[in-house]
C-alpha positions as CSV (number, residue, x, y, z in Angstrom):
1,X,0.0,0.0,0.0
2,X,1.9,3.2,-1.3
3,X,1.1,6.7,0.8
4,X,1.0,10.3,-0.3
5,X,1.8,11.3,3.1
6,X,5.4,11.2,5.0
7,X,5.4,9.0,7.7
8,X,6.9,11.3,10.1
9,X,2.7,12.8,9.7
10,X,1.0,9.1,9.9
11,X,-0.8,8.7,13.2
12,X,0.5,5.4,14.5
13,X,-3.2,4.3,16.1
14,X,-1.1,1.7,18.4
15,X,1.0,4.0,20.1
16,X,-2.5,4.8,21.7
17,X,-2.8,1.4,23.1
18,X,-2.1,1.8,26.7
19,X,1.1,-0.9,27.6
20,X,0.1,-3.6,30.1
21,X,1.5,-1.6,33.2
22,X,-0.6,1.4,32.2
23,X,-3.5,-0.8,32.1
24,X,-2.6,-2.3,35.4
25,X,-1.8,1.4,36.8
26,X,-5.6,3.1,35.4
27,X,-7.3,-0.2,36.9
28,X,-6.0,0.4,40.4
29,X,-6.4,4.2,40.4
30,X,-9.7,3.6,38.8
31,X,-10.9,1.0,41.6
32,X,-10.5,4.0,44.2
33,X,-12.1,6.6,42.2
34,X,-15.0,8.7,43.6
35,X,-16.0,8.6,39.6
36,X,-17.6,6.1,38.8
37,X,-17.7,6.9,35.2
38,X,-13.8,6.8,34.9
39,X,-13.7,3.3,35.1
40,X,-15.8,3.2,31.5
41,X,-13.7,5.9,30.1
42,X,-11.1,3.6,30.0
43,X,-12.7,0.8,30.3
44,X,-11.3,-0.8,26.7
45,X,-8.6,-0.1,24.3
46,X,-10.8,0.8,22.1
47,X,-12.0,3.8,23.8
48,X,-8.0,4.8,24.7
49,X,-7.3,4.8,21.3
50,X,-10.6,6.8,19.7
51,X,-10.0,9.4,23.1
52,X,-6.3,9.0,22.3
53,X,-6.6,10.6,18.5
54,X,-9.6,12.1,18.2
55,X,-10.4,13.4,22.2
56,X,-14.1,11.8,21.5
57,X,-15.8,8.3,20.5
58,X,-18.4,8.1,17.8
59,X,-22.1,9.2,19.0
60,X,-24.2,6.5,17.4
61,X,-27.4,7.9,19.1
62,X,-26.9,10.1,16.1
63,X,-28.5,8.6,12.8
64,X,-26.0,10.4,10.2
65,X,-22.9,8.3,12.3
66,X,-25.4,5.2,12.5
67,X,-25.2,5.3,8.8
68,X,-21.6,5.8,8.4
69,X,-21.2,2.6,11.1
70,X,-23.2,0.4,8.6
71,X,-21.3,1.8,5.4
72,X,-18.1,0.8,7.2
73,X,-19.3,-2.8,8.2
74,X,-20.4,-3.3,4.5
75,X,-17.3,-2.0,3.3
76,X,-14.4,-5.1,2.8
77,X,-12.1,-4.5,5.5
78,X,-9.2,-3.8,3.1
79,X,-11.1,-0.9,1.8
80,X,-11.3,0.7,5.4
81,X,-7.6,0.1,6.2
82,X,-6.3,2.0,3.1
83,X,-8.8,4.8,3.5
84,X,-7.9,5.4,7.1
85,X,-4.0,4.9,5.7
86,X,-5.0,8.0,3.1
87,X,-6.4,9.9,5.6
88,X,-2.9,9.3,7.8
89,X,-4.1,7.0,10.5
90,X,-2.3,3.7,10.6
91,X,-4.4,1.1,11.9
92,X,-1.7,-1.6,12.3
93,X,-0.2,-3.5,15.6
94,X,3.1,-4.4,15.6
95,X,1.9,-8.1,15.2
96,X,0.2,-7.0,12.3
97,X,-3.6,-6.8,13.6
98,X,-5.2,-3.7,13.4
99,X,-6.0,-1.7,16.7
100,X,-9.4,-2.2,18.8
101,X,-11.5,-0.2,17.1
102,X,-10.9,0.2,13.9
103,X,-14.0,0.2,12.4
104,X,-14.6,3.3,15.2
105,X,-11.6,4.8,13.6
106,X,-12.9,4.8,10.4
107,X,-16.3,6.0,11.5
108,X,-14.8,9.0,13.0
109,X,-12.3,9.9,9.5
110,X,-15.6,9.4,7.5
111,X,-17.8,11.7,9.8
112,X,-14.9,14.4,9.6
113,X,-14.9,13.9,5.6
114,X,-19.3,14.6,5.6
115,X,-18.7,17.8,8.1
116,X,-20.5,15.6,11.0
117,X,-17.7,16.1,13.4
118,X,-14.9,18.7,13.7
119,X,-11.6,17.7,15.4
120,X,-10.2,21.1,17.0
């Protein structure tokens, strides 16, 4: 897959994925929260990661992202990794798998592209 972008500008959507002592570390401080919803702000890595990039998760309350959820789905997953590569969001683990979430990731881009959402 060839990119117009550098890769010095390619968001790297694992380096979002909180390491396996940051996990342990937001569980504990979490457990001992007066919060209670900070336990499901972090509560996946999918949330870290769509909080992580784009400071927000996809509203699917709303119809217009409802619609962009089910045009992802349909989509071949192929499709959605290049156009999230295009739009400079690499969606790839080091083991090769993409990141928890994807498909959230590419909700957002595409909500972005139809002026749904603005990212500040």
């Amino acid at each position: 897959m060839s990119n117009q972008y550098a890769e010095e500008n390619l968001i790297r959507a694992a380096d979002y994925l909180p390491s396996e002592s940051e996990k342990a570390a937001m569980a504990e401080s979490v457990a001992g929260s007066a919060d209670p919803l900070a336990s499901l702000l972090y509560s996946d890595d999918r949330d870290t990661v769509l909080y992580g990039i784009f400071g927000d998760v996809p509203d699917y309350d709303n119809p217009d992202m409802e619609t962009l959820w089910d045009e992802v789905l349909d989509a071949d997953p192929e499709e959605i990794y290049e156009y999230c590569f295009k739009k400079g969001v690499d969606l790839f683990q080091d083991d090769g798998r993409p990141v928890p979430g994807w498909r959230d990731i590419a909700v957002m881009l595409k909500a972005i592209d139809k002026g749904l959402l603005e990212i500040a």
